[in-house]
C-alpha positions in Angstrom: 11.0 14.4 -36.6 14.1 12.3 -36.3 16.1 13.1 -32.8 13.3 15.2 -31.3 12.9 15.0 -27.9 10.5 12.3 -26.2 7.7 14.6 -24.1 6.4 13.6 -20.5 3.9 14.8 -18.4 3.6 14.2 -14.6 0.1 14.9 -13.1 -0.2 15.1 -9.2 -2.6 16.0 -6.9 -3.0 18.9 -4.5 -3.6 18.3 -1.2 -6.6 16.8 0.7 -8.1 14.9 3.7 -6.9 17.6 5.8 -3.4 17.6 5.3 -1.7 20.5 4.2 0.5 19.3 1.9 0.6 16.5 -0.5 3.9 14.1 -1.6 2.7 14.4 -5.4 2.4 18.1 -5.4 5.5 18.7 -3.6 7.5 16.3 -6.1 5.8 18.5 -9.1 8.2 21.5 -8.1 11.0 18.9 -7.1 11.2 17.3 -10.7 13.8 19.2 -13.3 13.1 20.0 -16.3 14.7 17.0 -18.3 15.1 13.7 -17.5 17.1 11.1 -19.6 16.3 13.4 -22.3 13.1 13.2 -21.6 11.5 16.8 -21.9 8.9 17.5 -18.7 6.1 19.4 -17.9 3.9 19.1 -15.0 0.4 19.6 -14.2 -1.3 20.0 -10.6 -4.7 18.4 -10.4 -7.5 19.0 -8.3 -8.6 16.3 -5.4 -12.1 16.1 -7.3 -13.5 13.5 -9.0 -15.5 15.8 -11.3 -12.7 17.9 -12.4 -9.2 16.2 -12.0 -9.9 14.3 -15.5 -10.9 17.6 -17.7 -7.4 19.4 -15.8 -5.1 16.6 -17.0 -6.9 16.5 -20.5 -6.0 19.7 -21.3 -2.8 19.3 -20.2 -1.8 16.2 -22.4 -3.7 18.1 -25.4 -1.3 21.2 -24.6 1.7 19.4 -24.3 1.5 16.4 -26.7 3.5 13.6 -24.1 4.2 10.7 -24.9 4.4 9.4 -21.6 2.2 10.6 -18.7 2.5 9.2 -15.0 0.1 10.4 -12.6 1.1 10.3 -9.3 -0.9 10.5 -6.2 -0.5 10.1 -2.1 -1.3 6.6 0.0 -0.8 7.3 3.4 0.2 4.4 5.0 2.2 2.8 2.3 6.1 1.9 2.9 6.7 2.1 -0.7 6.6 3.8 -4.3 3.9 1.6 -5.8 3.5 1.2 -9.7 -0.3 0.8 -10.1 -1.5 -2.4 -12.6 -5.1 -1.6 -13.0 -7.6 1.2 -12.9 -10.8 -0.2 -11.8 -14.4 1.6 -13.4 -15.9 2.4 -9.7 -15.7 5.6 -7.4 -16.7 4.6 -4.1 -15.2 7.2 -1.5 -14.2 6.9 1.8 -14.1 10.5 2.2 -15.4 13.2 0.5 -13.5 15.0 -2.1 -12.1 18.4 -2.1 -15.1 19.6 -3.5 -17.3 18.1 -0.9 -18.4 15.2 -3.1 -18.5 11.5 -2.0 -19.8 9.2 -5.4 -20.5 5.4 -3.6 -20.4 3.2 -6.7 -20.9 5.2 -9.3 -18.7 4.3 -12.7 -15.4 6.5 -13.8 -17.0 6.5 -17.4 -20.6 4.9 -17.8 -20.4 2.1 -20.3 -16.5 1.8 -20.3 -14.5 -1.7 -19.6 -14.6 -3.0 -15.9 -10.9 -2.1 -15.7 -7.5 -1.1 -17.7 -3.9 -1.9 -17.1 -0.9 0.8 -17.2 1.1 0.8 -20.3 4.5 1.6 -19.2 6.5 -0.8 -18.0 6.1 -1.2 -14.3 8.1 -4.1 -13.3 11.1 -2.8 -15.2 10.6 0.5 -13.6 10.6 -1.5 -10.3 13.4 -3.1 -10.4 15.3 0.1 -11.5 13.6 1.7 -8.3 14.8 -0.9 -6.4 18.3 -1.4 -7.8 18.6 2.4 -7.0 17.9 1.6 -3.0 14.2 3.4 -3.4 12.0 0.7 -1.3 9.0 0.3 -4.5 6.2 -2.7 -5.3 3.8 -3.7 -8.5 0.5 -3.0 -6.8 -2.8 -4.6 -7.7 -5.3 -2.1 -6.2 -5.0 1.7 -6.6 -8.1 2.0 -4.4 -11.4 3.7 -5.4 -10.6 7.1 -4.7 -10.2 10.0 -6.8 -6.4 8.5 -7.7 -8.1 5.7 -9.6 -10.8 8.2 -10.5 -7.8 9.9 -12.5 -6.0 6.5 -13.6 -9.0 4.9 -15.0 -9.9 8.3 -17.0 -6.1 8.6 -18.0 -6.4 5.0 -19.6 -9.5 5.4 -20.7 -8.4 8.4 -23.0 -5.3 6.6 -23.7 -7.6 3.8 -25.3 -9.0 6.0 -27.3 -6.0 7.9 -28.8 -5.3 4.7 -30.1 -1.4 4.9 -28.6 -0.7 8.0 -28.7 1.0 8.3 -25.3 1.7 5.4 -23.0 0.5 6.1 -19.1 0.4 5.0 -15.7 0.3 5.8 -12.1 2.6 6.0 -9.0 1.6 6.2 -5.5 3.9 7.6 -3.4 4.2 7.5 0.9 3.5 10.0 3.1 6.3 12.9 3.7 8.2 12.6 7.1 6.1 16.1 8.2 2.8 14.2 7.6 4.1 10.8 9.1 5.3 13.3 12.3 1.7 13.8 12.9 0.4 10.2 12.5 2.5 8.0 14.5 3.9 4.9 12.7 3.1 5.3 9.4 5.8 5.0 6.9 6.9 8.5 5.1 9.8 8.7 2.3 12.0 12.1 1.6 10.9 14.4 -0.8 14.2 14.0 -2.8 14.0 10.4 -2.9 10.7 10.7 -4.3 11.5 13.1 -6.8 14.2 10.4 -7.9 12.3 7.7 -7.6 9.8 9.8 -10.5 12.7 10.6 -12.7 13.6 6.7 -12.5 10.6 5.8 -13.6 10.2 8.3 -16.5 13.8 7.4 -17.8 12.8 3.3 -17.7 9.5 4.8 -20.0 11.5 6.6 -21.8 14.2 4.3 -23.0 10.9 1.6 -23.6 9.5 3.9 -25.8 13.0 4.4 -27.6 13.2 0.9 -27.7 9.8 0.4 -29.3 10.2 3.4 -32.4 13.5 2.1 -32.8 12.1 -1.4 -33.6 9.4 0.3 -35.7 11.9 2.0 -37.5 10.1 5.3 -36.4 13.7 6.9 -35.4 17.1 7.0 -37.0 
C-alpha cells in the first residue's frame, strides 16, 4: 500500500554469563516507538541456542518487518560493531542460559558455511560515526549464541526470498558492568539507544531507496 509505514523489528538478548543486566535488553525499553518513520516493535530473546531462533521467528511472523537488527552484548568491545557474516558453527565458551554448551555443532545442518547481513553496514557506520558514536564493520560475530541467532536470522531471511533485510549489532558493555570489570570499555545506554535508531533510519531510507527504484512506492 502506497505511503504505509516501513516495519522494524529489534531482537536483543536477556541477560547472561552472570551479569545482571544486558546492553541489548536495556536498549529494547530505551528505543521509541518510531524511528525515521520507521514503525518499531521489539522482541527479548532468550540466551539459548535452542530457543532464541523459534522466539525471534515468531516475532518477524507477527509483525511482518521489513528490517530486523538483532542486537546482542560483547564485553570488551570499545565500539558498536555492524556484524558481516554469520558463520554455521556453535562452539561455546560458556554454557548457555539453559545450561547448554554445543562445541561445533552447525546453526542449521546442511545450510551454507556462512551469510552476510543485508543492510547496509558501512553506510550505517559512517552515519554512527558522523554522529560521534565510536562504531566498526566487524568480521567475526563469535560463535556464541549471538551468531547462533544471526546465522538463523539469515538463514530464514534466505529463505523468504527478501522479504525483510537483517543484520546484527553488538553493542559494549554498560558503565555498571564495566564498574565491575576493570578496564573494559562500556558506552551509555542513551548513546546506544541512538546509535540503534541510526542504524534503523540508514536501513530504512535504503530500503526507500530500493522500492522507490523498483517503482514499488509513489
Amino acid at each position: 500500500m502506497p505511503g504505509a509505514p516501513i516495519k522494524a523489528l529489534v531482537a536483543g538478548f536477556e541477560p547472561f554469563g552472570g551479569e545482571p543486566v544486558n546492553p541489548a535488553a536495556q536498549a529494547l525499553h530505551a528505543l521509541p516507538p518510531e524511528v525515521a518513520g520507521l514503525a518499531v516493535a521489539t522482541v527479548q530473546l532468550p540466551t539459548v541456542f535452542d530457543r532464541c531462533a523459534a522466539v525471534l521467528e515468531a516475532a518477524i511472523e507477527a509483525h511482518d518487518p521489513a528490517i530486523v537488527l538483532a542486537i546482542g552484548q560483547a564485553g570488551g568491545r570499545a565500539e558498536l560493531c555492524l556484524e558481516r557474516v554469520a558463520v554455521n558453527i556453535d562452539d561455546a565458551r560458556i554454557a548457555d542460559n539453559d545450561g547448554h554448551q554445543p562445541i561445533d555443532r552447525p546453526v542449521v545442518r546442511g545450510g551454507p558455511a556462512a551469510y552476510f547481513a543485508t543492510l547496509p553496514i558501512k553506510a550505517a557506520v559512517a552515519a554512527l560515526r558522523e554522529a560521534g558514536l565510536p562504531a566498526a564493520v566487524s568480521n567475526t560475530a563469535g560463535t556464541f549464541v549471538c551468531n547462533h541467532l544471526f546465522y538463523a536470522l539469515m538463514h530464514l531471511a534466505a529463505l523468504r526470498e527478501g522479504r525483510f533485510r537483517a543484520g546484527f549489532l553488538h553493542l559494549p558493555y554498560l558503565p555498571s558492568q564495566a564498574a565491575r570489570q576493570p578496564g573494559a570499555a562500556s558506552m551509555a545506554l542513551a548513546d546506544i539507544a541512538r546509535g540503534i535508531e541510526i542504524v534503523l533510519a540508514v536501513a530504512a531510507e535504503r530500503r526507500r531507496d530500493i522500492e522507490a527504484a523498483e517503482g514499488t512506492i509513489s
